[in-house]
N, C-alpha and C positions, 0 to 999 in steps of 0.2 A: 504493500500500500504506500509505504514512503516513498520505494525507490519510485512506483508511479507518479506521484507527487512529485517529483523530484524534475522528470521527466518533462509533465505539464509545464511544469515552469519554468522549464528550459526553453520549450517550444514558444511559450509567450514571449518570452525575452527575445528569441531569435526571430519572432515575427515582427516586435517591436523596432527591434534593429534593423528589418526590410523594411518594413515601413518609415522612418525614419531616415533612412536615405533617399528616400522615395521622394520624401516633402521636400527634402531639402535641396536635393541636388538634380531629378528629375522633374517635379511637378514643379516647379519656379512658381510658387504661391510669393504673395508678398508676405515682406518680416511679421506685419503682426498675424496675420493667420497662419503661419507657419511655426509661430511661440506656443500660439493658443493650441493648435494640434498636438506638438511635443508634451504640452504639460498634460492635454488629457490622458492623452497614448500613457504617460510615465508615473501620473498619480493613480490610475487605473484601467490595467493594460488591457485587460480583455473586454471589457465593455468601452474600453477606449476604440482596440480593431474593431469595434462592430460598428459604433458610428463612423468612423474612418469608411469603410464599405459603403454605409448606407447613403454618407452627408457629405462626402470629397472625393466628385470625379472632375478632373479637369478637363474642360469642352472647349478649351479657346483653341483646340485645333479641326474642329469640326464644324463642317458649313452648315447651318440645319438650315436657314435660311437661304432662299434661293430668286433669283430675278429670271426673268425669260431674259433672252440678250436683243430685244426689241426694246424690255422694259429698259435695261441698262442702258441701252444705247440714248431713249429718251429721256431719261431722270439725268444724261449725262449732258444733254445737248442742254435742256431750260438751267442747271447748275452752273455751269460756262458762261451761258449768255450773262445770268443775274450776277456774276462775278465779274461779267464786263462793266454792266450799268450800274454796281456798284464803285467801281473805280473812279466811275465820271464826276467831275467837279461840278459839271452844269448838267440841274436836272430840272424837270419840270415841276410846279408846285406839288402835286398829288403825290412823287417821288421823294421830296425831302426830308420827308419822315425816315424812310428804307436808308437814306444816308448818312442820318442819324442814327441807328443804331448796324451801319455798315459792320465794325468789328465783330460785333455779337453775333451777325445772321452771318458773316464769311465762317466763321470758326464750326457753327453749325453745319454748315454745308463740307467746309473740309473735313471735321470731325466725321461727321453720322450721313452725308450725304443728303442734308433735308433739304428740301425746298421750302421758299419762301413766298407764301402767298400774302396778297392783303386789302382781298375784297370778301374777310369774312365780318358775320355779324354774330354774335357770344351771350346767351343769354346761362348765368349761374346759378346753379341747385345749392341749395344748402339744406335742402329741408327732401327726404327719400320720397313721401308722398307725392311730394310738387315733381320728382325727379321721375318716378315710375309712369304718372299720370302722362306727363308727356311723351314720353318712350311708350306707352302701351297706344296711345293716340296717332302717334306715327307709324306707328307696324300697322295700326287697321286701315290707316289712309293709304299702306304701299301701295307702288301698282306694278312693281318690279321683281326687287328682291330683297330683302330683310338679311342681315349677316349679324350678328349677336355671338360676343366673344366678352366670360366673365372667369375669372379664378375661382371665385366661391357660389357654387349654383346650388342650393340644397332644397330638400323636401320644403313647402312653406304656403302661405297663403297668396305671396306675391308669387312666389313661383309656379302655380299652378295658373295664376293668369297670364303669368307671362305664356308660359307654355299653351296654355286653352285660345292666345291670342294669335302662335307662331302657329298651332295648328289649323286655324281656320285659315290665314292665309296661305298656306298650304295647300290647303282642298280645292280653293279659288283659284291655284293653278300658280302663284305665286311661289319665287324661287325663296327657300328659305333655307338660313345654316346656322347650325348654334354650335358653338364651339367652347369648352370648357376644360378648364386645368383637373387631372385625372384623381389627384388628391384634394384637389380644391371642390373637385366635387363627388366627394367619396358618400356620404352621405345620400344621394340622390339615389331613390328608387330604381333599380332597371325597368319595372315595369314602365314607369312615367316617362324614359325616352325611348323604349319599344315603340309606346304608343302615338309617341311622337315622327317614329320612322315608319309606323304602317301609314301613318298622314301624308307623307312625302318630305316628313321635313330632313334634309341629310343632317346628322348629329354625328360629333367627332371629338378626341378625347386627346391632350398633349401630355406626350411621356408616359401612356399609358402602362400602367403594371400588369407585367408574363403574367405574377404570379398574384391571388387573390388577396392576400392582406400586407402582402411587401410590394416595395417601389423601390428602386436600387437607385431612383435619382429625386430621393426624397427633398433633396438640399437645392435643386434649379425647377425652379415652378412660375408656371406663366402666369404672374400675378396683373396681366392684363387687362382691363377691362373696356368693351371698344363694341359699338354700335353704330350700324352704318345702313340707312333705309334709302334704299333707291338711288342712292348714290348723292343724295342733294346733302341730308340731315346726317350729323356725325355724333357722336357721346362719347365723351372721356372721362374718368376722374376717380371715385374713389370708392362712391355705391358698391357691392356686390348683389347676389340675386338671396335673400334671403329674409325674415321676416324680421330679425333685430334690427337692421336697416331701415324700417319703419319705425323704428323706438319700440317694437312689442315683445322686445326682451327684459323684464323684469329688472333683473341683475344689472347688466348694462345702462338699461336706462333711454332717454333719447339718445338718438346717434346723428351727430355733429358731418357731417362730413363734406366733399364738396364737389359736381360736378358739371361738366359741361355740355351746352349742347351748341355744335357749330352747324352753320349754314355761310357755305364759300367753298371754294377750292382746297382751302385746308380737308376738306371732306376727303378728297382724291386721296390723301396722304395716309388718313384713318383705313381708307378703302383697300389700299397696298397693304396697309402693316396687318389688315384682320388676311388678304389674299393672301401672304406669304407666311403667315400660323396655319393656316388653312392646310395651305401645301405642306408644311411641314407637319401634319398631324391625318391628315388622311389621303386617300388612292386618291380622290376626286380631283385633278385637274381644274383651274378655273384659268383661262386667258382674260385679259384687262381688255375689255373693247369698252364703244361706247354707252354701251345700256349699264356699264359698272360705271362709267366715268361720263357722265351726259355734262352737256354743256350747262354751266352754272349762271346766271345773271348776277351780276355784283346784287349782295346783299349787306354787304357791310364796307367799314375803312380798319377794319382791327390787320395788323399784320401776325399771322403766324407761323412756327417752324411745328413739325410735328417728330420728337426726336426719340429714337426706340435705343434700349441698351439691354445687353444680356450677357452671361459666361459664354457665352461663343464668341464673343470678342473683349480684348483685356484693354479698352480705351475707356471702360464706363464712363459713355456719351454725356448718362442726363446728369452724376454725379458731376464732370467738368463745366457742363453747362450751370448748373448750381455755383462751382466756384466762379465762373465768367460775368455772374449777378453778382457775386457776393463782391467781386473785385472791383465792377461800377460804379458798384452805390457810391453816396455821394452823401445823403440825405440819411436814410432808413432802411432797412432791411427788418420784414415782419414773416416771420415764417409759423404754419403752425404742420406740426405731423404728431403721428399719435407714438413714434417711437422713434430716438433721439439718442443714437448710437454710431458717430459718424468717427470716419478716417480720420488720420494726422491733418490731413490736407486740410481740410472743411473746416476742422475744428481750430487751426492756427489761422484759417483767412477770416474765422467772425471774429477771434481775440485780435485780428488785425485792426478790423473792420471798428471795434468797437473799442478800442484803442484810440483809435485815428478821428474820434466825434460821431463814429455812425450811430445814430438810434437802434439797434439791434434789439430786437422783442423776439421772444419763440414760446410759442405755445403749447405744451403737451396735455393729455389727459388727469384726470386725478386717482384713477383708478386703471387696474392694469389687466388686458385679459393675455398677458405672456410673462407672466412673474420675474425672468431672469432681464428680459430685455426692461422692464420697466424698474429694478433695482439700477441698471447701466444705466439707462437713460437721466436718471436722476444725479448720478455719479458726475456726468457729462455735464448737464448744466450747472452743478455747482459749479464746475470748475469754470465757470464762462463767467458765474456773478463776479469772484475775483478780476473779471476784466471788463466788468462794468454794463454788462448785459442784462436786459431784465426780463425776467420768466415768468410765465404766467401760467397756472394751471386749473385747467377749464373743468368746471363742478356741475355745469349742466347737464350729465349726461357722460356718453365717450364724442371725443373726440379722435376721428379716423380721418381726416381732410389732411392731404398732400400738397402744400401750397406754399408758396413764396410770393412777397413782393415789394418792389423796389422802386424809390422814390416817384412815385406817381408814374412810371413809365415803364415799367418792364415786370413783370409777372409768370409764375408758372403754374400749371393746375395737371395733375394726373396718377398715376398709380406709385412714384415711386418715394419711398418714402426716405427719412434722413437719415440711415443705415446700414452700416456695411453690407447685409443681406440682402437688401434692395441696388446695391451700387453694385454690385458684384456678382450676386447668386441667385436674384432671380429674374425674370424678361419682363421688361416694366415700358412705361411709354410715356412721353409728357408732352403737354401741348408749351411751348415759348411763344408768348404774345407781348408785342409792339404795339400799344395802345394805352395812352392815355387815361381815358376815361375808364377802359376796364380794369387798368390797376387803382385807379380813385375807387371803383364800385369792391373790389378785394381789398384795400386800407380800411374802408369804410363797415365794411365784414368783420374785421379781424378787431377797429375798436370797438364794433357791437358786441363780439363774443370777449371782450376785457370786463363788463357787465358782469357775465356770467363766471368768472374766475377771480383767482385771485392769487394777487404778485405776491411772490417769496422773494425774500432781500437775504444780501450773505450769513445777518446776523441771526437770522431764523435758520437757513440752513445749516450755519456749525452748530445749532443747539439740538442737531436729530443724535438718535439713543445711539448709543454702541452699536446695539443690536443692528440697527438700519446699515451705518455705516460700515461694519461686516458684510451685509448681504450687496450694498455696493461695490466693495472692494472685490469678492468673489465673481461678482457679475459682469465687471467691468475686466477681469483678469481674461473670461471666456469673449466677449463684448465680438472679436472676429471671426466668431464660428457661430454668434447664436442667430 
């Protein structure tokens, strides 16, 4: 029995030590998720390889995503051009908006390849009711095709309308597709998307798991969410498909959160990013003509980038775009996310930022539905009041809204949140808007929800227990793996 014991332990050890060359010298993780792995592997090794297997595969060499070379050829021809009439000194009125924020939409386009539209018009959800009502209003008006792409799609009272809505358009002969993340929506009935596919509607599952209650790529999940009707009406932001979304979770409480619905050309761009999940998660082929991309009518003057980032490529888009705002500001920087666990990077440009006279506000929740991330999270902004930040945590409710915004001009709204697991580990997407007024109507958001909260100052937070500041420290040690 010993010498077997003896045995096991050897084997762990030398598993350890494959692994651990692995991280280091192989999987080029950066330093802090690379500490964070060693110490779990080495404080506890065998439930260390298990998450190891389950929560770190590295994908940055794998193309999941895919362009027709029609599509490349055009997304490369309109990028080119707006980087010419970007460069122009002399533009016409309607353009000198685009030349004012020149640096920020060129870095876009060289980064993530986005295009820049800016004849959309941006009307913002904060409230799920108001949010579903009009998404379930625009599926019944398609006349086309309905595409519906959510992370969390579960059993629910809104989801059986959404579903009872995708089906009738269905039957009408309407193209319909709903697309969801395969853990995100573990909970969901088979029968209820069976029923869904004798209707006609194609339903499709990303990173779906072989095996019935494991997923080997539990750690990259498409925390996307993205609606696109007929190609005119677009939705981004932060909703999921579920009934606490509605506030009709007890525990929880109201749910804070924030999304969008676009009508412009920004649409095209939503219309791509849900076509190329699409492709990457089922047989079905779709080519982009124009009944996906019909001609739009200016509807607005908001200019927007639509920019996607994932572990399949190691430039985390929306994360730099976040530093690219934080660098501008001038004025304010107001952010609120419901989890607040960011890189070296982010974390040293807001002590910059707010160092340098920027107003710097950030918002999180007062209560946590991820215990270790919301112990971090708390770790983090302490360390930010020391640089004269001020925090605010929102008591109405949760607080789930991914948003940013800066001095009256530049804002962002969409699924990704201020988190290494959001910057890194899972496919996220945000809409970057150039407009005035819609970053006035987001400032004006963010002092309404300061109502609802209430600011911690440094000297409150060095009086939390031992205890807290324990579960901080612990938290904040894992902070790049949770």
């Amino acid at each position: 029995m010993l010498l077997a014991t003896s045995y096991g332990l050897s084997l762990v050890l030398v598993i350890n030590f494959i692994l651990t060359f692995t991280i280091i010298f192989l999987e080029r993780k950066n330093p802090q998720s690379t500490y964070a792995w060693l110490l779990l592997l080495w404080m506890i090794p065998a439930v260390g390889f298990v998450f190891y297997l389950f929560f770190s595969q590295n994908l940055t060499r794998r193309k999941i995503f895919n362009l027709t070379s029609t599509e490349k050829a055009l997304t490369n021809t309109i990028i080119q051009q707006q980087k010419r009439d970007l460069t122009q000194t002399q533009l016409i009125d309607e353009e000198k908006s685009r030349q004012k924020y020149a640096d920020i939409i060129c870095f876009h386009q060289n980064l993530s390849e986005a295009i820049y539209t800016n004849n959309n018009e941006v009307k913002i959800f904060t409230d799920g009711k108001e949010k579903f009502d009009a998404l379930l209003k625009d599926i019944e008006n398609a006349r086309h095709h309905v595409h519906i792409q959510y992370f969390i799609f579960k059993s629910s009272g809104i989801a059986d309308r959404i579903m009872k809505a995708l089906k009738l358009k269905a039957e009408e002969g309407i193209e319909v597709k709903l697309l969801f993340d395969d853990m995100g929506a573990f909970l969901l009935k088979r029968i209820d998307f069976e029923d869904l596919i004798s209707s006609g509607v194609k339903v499709a599952k990303f990173f779906p798991s072989r095996l019935k209650y494991i997923n080997l790529k539990a750690n990259y999940r498409n925390h996307r969410k993205i609606a696109v009707i007929d190609g005119k009406f677009g939705y981004i932001g932060g909703f999921n498909v579920g009934d606490e979304y509605l506030g009709l979770d007890k525990k929880m409480g109201y749910w804070r959160d924030t999304h969008l619905r676009i009508t412009g050309s920004a649409v095209y761009e939503l219309q791509l990013r849900f076509v190329m999940d699409w492709r990457a998660s089922s047989d079905d082929e779709v080519d982009l003509d124009y009944n996906y991309m019909p001609k739009i009518e200016s509807a607005g003057n908001a200019g927007i980038q639509i920019v996607s980032s994932g572990p399949d490529d190691s430039n985390e888009q929306i994360k730099q775009g976040y530093l690219k705002l934080i660098n501008a500001a001038k004025s304010y920087i107001y952010i609120q996310t419901p989890y607040f666990v960011p890189d070296q990077s982010i974390l040293e440009s807001l002590k910059i930022a707010a160092k340098s006279g920027v107003d710097v506000r950030i918002m999180i929740p007062d209560k946590p539905d991820h215990l270790f991330v919301y112990w971090a999270t708390f770790s983090y902004v302490g360390e930010l009041l020391k640089y004269g930040a001020k925090i605010y945590i929102y008591s109405n409710g949760f607080l789930h809204a991914k948003t940013m915004v800066v001095d009256d001009e530049l804002s962002s709204v969409g699924t990704c949140n201020f988190d290494i697991r959001s910057f890194s580990l899972n496919f996220e997407v945000n809409a970057f808007i150039y407009d005035p007024e819609i970053s006035y109507e987001m400032k004006e958001i963010f002092i309404e929800d300061m109502k609802d909260s209430m600011r911690i100052n440094e000297s409150r937070y060095d009086k939390r227990s031992v205890g807290i500041k324990i579960k901080e420290s612990i938290s904040r040690l894992f902070s790049p793996i949770l």
